[in-house]
Backbone atoms as SQL, in Angstrom:
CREATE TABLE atoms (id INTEGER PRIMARY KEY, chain TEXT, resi INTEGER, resn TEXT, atom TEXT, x REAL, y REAL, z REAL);
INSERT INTO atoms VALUES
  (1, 'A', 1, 'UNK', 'N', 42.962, -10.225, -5.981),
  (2, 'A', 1, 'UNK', 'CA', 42.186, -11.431, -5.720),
  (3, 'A', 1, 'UNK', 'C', 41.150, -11.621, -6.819),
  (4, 'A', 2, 'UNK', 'N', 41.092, -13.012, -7.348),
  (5, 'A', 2, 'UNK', 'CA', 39.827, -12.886, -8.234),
  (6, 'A', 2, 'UNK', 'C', 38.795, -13.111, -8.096),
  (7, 'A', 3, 'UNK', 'N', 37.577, -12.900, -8.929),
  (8, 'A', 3, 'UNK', 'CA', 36.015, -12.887, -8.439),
  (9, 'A', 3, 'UNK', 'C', 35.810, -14.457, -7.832),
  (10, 'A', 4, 'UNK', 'N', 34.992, -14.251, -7.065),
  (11, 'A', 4, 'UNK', 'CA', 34.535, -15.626, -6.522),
  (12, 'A', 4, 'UNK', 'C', 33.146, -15.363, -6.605),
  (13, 'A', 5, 'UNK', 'N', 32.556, -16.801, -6.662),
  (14, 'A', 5, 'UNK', 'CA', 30.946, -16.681, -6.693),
  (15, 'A', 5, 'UNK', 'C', 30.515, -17.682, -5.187),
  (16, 'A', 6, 'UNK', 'N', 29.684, -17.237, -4.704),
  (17, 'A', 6, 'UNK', 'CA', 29.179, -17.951, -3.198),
  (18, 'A', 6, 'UNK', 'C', 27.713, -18.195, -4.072),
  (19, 'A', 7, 'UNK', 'N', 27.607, -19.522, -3.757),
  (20, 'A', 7, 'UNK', 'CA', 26.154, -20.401, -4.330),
  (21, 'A', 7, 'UNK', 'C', 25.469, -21.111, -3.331),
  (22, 'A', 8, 'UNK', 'N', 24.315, -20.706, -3.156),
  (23, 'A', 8, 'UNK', 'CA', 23.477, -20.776, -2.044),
  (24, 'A', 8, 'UNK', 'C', 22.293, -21.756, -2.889),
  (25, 'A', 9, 'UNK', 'N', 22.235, -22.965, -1.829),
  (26, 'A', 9, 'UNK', 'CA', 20.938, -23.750, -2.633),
  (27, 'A', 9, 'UNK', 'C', 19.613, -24.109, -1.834),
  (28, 'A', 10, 'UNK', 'N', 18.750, -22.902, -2.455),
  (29, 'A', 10, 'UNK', 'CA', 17.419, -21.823, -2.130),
  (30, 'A', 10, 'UNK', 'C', 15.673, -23.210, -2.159),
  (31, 'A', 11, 'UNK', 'N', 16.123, -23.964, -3.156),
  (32, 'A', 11, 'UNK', 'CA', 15.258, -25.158, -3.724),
  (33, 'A', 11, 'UNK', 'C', 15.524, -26.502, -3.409),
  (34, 'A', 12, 'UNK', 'N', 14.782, -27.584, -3.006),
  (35, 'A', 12, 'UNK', 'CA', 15.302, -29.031, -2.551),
  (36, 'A', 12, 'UNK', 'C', 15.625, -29.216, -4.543),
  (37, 'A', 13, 'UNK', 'N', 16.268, -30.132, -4.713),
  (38, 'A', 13, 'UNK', 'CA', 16.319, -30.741, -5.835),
  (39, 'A', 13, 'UNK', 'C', 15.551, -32.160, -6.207),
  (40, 'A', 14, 'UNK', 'N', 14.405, -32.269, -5.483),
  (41, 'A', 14, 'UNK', 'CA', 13.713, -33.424, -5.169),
  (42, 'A', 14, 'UNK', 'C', 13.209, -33.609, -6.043),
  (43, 'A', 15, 'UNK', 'N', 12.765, -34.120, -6.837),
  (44, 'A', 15, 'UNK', 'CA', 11.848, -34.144, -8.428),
  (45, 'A', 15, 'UNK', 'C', 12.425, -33.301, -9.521),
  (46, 'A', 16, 'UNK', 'N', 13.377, -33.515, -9.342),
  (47, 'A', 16, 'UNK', 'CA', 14.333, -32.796, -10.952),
  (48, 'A', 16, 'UNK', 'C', 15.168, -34.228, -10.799),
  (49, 'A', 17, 'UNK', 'N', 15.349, -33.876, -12.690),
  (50, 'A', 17, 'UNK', 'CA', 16.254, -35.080, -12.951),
  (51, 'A', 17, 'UNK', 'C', 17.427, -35.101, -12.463),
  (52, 'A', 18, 'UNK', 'N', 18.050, -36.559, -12.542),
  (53, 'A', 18, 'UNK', 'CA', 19.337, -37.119, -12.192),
  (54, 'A', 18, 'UNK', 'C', 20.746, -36.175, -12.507),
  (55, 'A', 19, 'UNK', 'N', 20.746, -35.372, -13.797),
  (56, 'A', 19, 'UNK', 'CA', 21.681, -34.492, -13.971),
  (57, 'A', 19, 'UNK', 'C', 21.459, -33.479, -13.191),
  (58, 'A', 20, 'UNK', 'N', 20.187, -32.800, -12.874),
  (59, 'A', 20, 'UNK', 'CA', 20.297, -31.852, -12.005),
  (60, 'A', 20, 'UNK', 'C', 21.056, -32.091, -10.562),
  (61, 'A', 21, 'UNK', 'N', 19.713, -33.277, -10.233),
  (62, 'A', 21, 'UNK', 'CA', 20.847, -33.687, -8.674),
  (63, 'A', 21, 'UNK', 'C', 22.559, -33.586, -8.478),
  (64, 'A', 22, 'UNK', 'N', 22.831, -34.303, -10.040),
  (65, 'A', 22, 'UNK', 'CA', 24.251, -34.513, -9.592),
  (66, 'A', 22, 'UNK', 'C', 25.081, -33.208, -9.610),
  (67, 'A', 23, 'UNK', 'N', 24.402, -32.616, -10.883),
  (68, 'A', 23, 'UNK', 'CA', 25.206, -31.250, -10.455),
  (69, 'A', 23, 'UNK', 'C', 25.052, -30.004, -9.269),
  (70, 'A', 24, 'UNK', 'N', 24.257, -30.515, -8.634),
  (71, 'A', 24, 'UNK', 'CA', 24.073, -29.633, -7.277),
  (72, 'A', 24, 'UNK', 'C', 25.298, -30.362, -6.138),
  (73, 'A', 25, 'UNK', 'N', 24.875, -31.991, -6.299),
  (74, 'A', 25, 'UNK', 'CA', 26.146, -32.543, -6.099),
  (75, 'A', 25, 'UNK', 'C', 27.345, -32.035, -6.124),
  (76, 'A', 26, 'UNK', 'N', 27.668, -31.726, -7.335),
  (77, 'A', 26, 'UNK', 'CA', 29.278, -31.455, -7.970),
  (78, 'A', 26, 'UNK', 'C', 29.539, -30.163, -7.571),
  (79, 'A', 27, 'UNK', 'N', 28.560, -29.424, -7.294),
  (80, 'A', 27, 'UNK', 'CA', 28.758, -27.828, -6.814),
  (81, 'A', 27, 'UNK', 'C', 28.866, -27.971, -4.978),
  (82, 'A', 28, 'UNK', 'N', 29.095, -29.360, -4.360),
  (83, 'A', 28, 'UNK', 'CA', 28.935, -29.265, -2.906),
  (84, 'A', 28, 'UNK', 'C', 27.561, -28.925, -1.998),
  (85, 'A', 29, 'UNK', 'N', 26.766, -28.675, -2.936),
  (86, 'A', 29, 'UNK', 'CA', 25.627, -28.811, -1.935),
  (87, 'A', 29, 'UNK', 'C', 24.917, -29.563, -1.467),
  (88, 'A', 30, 'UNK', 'N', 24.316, -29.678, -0.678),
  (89, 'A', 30, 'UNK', 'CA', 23.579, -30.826, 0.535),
  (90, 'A', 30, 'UNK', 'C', 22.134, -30.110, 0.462),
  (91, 'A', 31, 'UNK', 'N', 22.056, -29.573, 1.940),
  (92, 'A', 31, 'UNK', 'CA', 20.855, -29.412, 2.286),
  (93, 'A', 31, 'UNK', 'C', 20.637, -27.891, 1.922),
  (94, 'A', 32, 'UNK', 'N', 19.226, -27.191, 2.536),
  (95, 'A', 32, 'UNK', 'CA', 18.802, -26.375, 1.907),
  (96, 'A', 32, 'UNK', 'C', 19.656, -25.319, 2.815),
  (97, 'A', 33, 'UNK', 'N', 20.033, -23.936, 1.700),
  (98, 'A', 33, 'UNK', 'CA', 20.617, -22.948, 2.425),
  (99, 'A', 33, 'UNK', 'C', 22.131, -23.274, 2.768),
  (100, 'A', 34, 'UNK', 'N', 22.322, -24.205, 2.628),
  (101, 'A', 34, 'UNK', 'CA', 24.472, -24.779, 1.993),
  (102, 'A', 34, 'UNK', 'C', 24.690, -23.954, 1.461),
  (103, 'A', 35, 'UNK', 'N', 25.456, -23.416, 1.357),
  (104, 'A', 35, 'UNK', 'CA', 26.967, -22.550, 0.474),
  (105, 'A', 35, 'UNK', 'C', 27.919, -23.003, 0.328),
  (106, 'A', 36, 'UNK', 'N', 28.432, -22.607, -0.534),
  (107, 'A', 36, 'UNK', 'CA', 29.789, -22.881, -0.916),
  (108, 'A', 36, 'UNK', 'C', 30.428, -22.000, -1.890),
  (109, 'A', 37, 'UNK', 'N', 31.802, -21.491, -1.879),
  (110, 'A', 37, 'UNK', 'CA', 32.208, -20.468, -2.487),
  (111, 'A', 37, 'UNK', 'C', 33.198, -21.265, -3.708),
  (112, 'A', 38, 'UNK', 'N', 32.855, -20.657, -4.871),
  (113, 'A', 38, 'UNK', 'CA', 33.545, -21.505, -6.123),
  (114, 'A', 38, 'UNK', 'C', 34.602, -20.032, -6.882),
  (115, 'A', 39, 'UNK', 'N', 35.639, -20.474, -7.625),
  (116, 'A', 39, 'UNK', 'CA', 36.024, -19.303, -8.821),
  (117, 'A', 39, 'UNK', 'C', 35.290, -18.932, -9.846),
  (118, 'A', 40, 'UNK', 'N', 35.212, -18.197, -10.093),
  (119, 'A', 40, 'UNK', 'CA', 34.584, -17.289, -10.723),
  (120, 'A', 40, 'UNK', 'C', 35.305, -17.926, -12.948),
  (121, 'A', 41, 'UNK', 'N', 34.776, -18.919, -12.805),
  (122, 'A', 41, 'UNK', 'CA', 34.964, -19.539, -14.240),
  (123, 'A', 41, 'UNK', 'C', 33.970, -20.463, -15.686),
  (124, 'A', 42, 'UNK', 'N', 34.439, -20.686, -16.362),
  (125, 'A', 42, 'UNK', 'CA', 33.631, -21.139, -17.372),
  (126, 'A', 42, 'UNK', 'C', 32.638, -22.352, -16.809),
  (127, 'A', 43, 'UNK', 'N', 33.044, -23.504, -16.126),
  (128, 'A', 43, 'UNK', 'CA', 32.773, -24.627, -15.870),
  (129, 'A', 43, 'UNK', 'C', 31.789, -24.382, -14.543),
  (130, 'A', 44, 'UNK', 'N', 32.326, -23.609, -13.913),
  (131, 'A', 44, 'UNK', 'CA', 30.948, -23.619, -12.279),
  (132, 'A', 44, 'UNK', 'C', 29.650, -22.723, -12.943),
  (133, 'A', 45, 'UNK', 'N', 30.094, -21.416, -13.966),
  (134, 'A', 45, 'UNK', 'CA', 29.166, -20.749, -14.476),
  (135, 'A', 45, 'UNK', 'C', 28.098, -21.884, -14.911),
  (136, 'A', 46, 'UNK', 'N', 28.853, -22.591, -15.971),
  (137, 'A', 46, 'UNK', 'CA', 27.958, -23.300, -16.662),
  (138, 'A', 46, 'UNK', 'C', 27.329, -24.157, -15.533),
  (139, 'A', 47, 'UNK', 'N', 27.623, -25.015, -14.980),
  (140, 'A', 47, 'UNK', 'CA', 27.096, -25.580, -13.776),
  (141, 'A', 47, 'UNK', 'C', 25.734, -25.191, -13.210),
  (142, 'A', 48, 'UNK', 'N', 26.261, -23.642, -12.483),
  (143, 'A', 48, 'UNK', 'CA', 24.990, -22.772, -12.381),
  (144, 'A', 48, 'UNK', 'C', 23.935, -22.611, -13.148),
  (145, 'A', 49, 'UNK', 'N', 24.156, -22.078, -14.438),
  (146, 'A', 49, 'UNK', 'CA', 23.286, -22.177, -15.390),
  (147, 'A', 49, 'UNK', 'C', 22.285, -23.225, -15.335),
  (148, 'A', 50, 'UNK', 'N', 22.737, -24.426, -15.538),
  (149, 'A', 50, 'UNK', 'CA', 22.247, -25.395, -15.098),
  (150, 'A', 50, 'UNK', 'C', 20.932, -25.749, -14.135),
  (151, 'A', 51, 'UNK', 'N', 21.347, -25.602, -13.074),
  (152, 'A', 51, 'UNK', 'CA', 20.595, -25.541, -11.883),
  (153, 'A', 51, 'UNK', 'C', 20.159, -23.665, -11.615),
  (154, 'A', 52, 'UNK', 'N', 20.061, -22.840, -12.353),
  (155, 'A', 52, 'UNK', 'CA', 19.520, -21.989, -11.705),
  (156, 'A', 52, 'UNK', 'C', 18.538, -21.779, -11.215),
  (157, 'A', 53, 'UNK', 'N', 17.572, -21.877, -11.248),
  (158, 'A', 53, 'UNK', 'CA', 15.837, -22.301, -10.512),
  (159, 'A', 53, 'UNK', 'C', 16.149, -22.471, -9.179),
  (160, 'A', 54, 'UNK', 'N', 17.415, -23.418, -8.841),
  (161, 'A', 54, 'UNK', 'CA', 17.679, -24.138, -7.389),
  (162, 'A', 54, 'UNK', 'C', 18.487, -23.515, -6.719),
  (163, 'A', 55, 'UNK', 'N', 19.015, -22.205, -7.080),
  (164, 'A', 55, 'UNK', 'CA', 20.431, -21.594, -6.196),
  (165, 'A', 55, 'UNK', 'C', 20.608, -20.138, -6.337),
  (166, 'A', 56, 'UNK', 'N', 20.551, -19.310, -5.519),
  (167, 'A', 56, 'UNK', 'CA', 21.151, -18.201, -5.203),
  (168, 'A', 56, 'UNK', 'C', 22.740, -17.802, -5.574),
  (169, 'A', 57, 'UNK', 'N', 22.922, -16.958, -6.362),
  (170, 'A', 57, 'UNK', 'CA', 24.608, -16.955, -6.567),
  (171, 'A', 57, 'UNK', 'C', 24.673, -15.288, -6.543),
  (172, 'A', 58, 'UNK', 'N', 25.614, -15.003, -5.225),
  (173, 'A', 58, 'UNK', 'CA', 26.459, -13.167, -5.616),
  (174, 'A', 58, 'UNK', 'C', 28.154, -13.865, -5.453),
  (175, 'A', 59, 'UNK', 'N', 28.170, -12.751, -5.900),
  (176, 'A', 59, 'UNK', 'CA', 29.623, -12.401, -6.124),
  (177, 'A', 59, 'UNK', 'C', 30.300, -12.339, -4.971),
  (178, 'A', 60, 'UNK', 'N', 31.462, -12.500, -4.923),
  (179, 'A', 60, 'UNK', 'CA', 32.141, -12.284, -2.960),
  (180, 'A', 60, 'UNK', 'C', 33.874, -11.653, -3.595),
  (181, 'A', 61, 'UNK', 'N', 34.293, -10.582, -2.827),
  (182, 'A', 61, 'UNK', 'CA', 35.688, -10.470, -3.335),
  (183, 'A', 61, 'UNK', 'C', 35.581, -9.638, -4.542);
């Protein structure tokens, strides 16, 4: 099975810019403390990166 990452979003995204929002968006999150489990790849990494300030991420699997 391959790595998966579970992303937990720890921060409202309320006063961060429009790219931030959307990419919390694009990662499925809503409200505070949402998860959602993604693959373990170039494009969600970067994502994360992104928004890290706003999200909790371990490993699952």
């Amino acid at each position: 099975m391959a790595l998966q990452l579970k992303v937990t979003l720890v921060r409202s995204p309320i006063d961060r810019s429009q790219s931030q929002k959307a990419t919390v968006k694009g990662l499925g999150l809503g409200k505070l403390n949402s998860f959602k489990i993604h693959p373990d790849n170039e494009s969600i990494r970067g994502m994360i990166r992104k928004i890290q300030h706003l999200v909790a991420v371990e490993p699952v699997g």
